[in-house]
C-alpha positions in Angstrom: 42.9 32.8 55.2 46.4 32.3 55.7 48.0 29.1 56.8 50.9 29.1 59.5 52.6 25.7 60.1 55.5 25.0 62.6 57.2 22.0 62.8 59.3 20.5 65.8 60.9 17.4 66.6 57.6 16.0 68.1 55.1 17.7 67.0 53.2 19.5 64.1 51.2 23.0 64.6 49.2 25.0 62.6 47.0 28.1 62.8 44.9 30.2 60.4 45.7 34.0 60.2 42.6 35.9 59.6 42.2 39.6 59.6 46.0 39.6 61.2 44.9 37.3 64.0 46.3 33.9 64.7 43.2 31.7 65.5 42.0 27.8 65.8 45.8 26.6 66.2 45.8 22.7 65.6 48.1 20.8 67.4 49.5 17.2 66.2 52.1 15.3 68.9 54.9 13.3 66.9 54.9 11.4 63.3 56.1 14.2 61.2 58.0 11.8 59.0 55.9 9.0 59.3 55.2 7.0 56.1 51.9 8.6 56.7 51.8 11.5 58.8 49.4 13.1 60.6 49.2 16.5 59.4 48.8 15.0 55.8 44.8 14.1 56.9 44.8 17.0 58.8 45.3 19.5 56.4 43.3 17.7 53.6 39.9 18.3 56.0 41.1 22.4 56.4 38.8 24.7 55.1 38.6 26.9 53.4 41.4 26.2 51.2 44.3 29.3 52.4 45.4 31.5 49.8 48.9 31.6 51.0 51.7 29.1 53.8 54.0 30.2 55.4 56.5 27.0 57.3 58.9 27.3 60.1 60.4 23.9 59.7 62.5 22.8 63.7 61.6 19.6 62.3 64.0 17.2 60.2 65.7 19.0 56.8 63.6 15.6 54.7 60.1 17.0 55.7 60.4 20.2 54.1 60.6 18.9 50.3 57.5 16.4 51.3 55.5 19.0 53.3 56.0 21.5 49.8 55.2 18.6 48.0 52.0 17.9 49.5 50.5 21.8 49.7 51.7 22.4 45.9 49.7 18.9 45.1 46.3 20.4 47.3 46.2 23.7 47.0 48.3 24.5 44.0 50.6 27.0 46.4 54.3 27.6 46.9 54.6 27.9 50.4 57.2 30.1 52.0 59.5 28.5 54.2 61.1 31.2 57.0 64.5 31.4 58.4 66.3 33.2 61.3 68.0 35.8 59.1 70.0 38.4 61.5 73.1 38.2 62.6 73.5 35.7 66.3 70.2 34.6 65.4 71.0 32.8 62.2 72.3 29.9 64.8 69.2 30.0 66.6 66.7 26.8 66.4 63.8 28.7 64.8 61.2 27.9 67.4 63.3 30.1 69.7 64.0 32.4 67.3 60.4 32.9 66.5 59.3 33.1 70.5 61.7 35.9 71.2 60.2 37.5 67.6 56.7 37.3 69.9 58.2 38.5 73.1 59.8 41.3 71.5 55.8 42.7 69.7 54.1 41.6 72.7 56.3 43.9 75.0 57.5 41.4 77.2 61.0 42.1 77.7 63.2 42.1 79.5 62.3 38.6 80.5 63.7 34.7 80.7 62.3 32.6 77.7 61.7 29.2 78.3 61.5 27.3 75.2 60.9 23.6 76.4 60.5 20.2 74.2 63.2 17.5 73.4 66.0 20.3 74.3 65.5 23.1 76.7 66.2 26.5 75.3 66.6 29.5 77.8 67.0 33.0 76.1 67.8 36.2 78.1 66.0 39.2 76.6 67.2 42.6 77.5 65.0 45.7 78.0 65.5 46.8 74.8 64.5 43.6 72.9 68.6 42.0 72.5 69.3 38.5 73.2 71.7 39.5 75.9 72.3 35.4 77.0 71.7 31.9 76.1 72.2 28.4 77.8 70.6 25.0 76.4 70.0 21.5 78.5 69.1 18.1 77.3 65.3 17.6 77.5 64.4 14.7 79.6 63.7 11.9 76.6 67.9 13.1 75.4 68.7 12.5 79.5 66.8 9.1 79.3 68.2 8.0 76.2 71.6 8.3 77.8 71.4 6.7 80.7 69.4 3.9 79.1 72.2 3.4 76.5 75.1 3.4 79.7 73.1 1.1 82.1 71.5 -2.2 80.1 69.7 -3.3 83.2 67.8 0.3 84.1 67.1 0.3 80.6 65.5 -3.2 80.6 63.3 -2.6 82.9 62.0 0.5 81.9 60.7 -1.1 79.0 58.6 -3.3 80.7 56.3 -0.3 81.5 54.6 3.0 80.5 55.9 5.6 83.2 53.9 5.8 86.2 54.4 8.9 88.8 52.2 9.2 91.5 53.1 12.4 94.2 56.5 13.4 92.3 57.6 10.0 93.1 58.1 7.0 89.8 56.2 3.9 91.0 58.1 2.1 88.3 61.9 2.5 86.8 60.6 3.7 83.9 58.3 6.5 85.8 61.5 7.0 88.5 64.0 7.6 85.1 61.4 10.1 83.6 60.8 12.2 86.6 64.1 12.0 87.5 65.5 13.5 84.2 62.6 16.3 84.8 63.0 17.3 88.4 66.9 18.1 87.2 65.4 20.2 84.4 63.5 22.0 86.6 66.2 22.6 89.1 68.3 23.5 86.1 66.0 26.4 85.3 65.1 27.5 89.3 69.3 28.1 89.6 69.2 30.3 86.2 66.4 32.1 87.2 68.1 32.7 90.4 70.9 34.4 89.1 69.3 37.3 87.6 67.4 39.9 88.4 64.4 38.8 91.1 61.7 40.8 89.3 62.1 39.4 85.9 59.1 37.6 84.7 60.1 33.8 83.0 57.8 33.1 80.0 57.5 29.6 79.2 56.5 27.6 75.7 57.0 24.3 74.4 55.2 21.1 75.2 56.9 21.0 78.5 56.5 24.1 79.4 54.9 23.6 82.9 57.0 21.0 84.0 60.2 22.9 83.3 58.8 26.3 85.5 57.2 24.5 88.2 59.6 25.4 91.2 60.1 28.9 89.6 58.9 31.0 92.4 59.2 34.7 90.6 56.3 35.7 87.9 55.8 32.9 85.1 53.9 33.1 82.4 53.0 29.9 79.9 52.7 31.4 76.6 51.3 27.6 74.7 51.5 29.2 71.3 54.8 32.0 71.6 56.7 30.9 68.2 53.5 30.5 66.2 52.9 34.2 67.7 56.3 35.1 66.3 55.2 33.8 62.8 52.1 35.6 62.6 54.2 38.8 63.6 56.8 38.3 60.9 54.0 37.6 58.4 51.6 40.4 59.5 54.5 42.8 59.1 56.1 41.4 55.9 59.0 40.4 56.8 59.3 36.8 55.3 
């Protein structure tokens, strides 16, 4: 068994890769460099023990030495940490690097890539497989954070309560914020869509992923595990 791990900003992922299929992927929200982690009990309860890891690290630079750390400490491996390596794409966050790796074996393009967690990534795959356009957007907590840090008093009270949305509508300011910052997202990614061709199909990923296509009217596809489906290709076909 082989061990694929991505790491994000909020959240940590890992599958097995077994016969050159990507299977049981685990799924950990936040704490990737908390004191003590998550993953950490995680993958000390995997078995059996994975005879090589391969890491795409979106998360902070510190966790890779402590992630290598820890697997060289259990399972007396070197993992291989992976890396966008080809031309435009050396400047692309690797979870959307890795999705369009996906897109591009599954046969999806052309299509619109919708890579959505604390930013919003939309890539513009051509028919034959080229990033042919880019645009990024804040991610509603980045969109929060800044009005929070401009408005003292909104910010106040949204941290009296959890977010409450009932109907599309915030019943608190902390609900009315959050669902504000998401119905802009949204509307963001309806106007992109809109400006290319009708009939191509929007594939989604990311923890947000339904929440940033829901007002997309043309074909949509959520695609929950696209960049760790990028991995397994680049592994599968040696090319990390």
């Amino acid at each position: 068994m082989t061990l694929l791990i991505e790491t994000g900003l909020t959240r940590f992922k890992y599958g097995r890769l077994v016969d050159r299929e990507l299977t049981q992927v685990d799924t950990l929200i936040g704490g990737s460099s908390a004191a003590e982690p998550p993953w950490a009990s995680s993958l000390a309860r995997l078995a059996p023990t994975p005879r090589a890891v391969f890491i795409a690290n979106g998360a902070s630079p510190s966790l890779r030495p402590r992630l290598a750390e820890w697997i060289r400490r259990a399972w007396h491996i070197d993992p291989t940490f992976i890396k966008p390596d080809r031309g435009e794409l050396k400047a692309m966050p690797i979870e959307r690097y890795l999705a369009l790796v996906a897109a591009r074996a599954r046969r999806l393009n052309p299509c619109l890539i919708v890579t959505a967690d604390v930013t919003i990534g939309i890539d513009l795959i051509s028919a034959d497989g080229r990033r042919a356009g880019a645009w990024t957007l804040p991610g509603d907590r980045p969109m929060r954070e800044a009005l929070y840090a401009q408005t003292s008093g909104i910010a106040a009270a949204a941290l009296l309560d959890a977010p409450v949305v009932e109907g599309g509508f915030g019943v608190n300011t902390a609900g009315a914020v959050q669902e504000g910052a998401r119905l802009s997202i949204a509307s963001l990614i309806v106007a992109i869509v809109q400006r290319q061709d009708a009939a191509l199909p929007v594939i989604a990923t990311g923890r947000y992923a339904i929440d940033a296509v829901r007002f997309v009217e043309s074909e949509t596809q959520i695609a929950e595990h696209l960049s760790l489906e990028g991995l397994a290709h680049l592994v599968n076909e040696g090319l990390v």
